[in-house]
C-alpha positions as CSV (number, residue, x, y, z in Angstrom):
1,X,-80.0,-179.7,101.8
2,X,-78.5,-178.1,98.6
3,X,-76.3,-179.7,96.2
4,X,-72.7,-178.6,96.3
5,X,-71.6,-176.2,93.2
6,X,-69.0,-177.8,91.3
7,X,-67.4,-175.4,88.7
8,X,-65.4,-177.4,85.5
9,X,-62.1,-175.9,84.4
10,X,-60.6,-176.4,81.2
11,X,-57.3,-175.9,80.0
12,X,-55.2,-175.3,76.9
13,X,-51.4,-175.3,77.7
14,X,-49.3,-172.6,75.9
15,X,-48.4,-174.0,72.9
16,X,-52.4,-174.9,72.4
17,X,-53.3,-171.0,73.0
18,X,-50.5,-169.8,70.6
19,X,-51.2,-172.1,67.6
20,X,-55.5,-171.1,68.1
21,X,-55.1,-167.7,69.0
22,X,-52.8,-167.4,65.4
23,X,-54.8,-169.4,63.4
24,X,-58.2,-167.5,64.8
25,X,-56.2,-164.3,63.9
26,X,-55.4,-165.1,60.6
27,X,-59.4,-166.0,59.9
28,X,-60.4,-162.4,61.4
29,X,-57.8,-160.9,59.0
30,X,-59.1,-162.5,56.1
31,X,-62.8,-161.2,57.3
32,X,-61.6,-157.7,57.8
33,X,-59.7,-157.4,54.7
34,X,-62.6,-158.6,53.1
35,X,-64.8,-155.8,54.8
36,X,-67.2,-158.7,56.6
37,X,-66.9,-158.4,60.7
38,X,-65.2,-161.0,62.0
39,X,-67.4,-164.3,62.8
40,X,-65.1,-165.6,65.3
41,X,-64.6,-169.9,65.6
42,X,-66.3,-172.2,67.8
43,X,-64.0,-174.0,70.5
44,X,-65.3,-178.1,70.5
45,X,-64.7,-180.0,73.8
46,X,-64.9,-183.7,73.8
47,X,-64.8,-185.5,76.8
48,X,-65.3,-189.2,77.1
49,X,-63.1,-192.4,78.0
50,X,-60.7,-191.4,76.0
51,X,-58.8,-188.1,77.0
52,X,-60.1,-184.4,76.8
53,X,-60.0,-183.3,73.0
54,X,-60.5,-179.6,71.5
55,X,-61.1,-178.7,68.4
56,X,-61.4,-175.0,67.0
57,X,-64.1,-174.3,63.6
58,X,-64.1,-171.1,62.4
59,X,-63.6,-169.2,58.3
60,X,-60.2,-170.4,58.5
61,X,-61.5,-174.5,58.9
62,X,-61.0,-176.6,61.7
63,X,-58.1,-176.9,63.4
64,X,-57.7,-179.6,65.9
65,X,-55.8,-178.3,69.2
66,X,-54.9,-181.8,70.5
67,X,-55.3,-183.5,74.4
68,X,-56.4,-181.0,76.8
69,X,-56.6,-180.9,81.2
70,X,-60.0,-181.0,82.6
71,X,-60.8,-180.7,86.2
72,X,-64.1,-180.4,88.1
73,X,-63.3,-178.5,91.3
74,X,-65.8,-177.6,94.3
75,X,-67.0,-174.1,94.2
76,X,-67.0,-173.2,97.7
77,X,-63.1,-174.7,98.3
78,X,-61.7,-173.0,95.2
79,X,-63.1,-168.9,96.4
């Protein structure tokens, strides 16, 4: 018998995108202008007993994104 496939979602809400996808933005800017190609971040998930946590760490720093929604949802029921 085979395992069920379970896929894991993660969200940011929309104020969560806006404020990474500007700050990520600005960091590319300051790459380009620079005449470096752009590094992009690194997106940090925590997930423990505490709630979900992200993080973004890119050129521009770190820049911490707050509480986020987590759900593990069953492959198969979800197509």
């Amino acid at each position: 018998m085979t395992a069920p496939v379970t896929r894991m979602q993660i969200t940011l809400d929309a104020e969560q995108t806006a404020r990474l996808l500007e700050w990520a933005g600005k960091g590319t800017q300051m790459e380009f202008d620079a005449d470096c190609e752009p590094s992009g971040y690194t997106l940090e998930i925590a997930i423990g007993c505490f709630p979900a946590w992200a993080e973004a760490v890119g050129i521009g720093g770190r820049i911490d994104l707050g509480e986020i929604k987590v759900k593990l949802l069953d492959a198969e029921a979800s197509r």
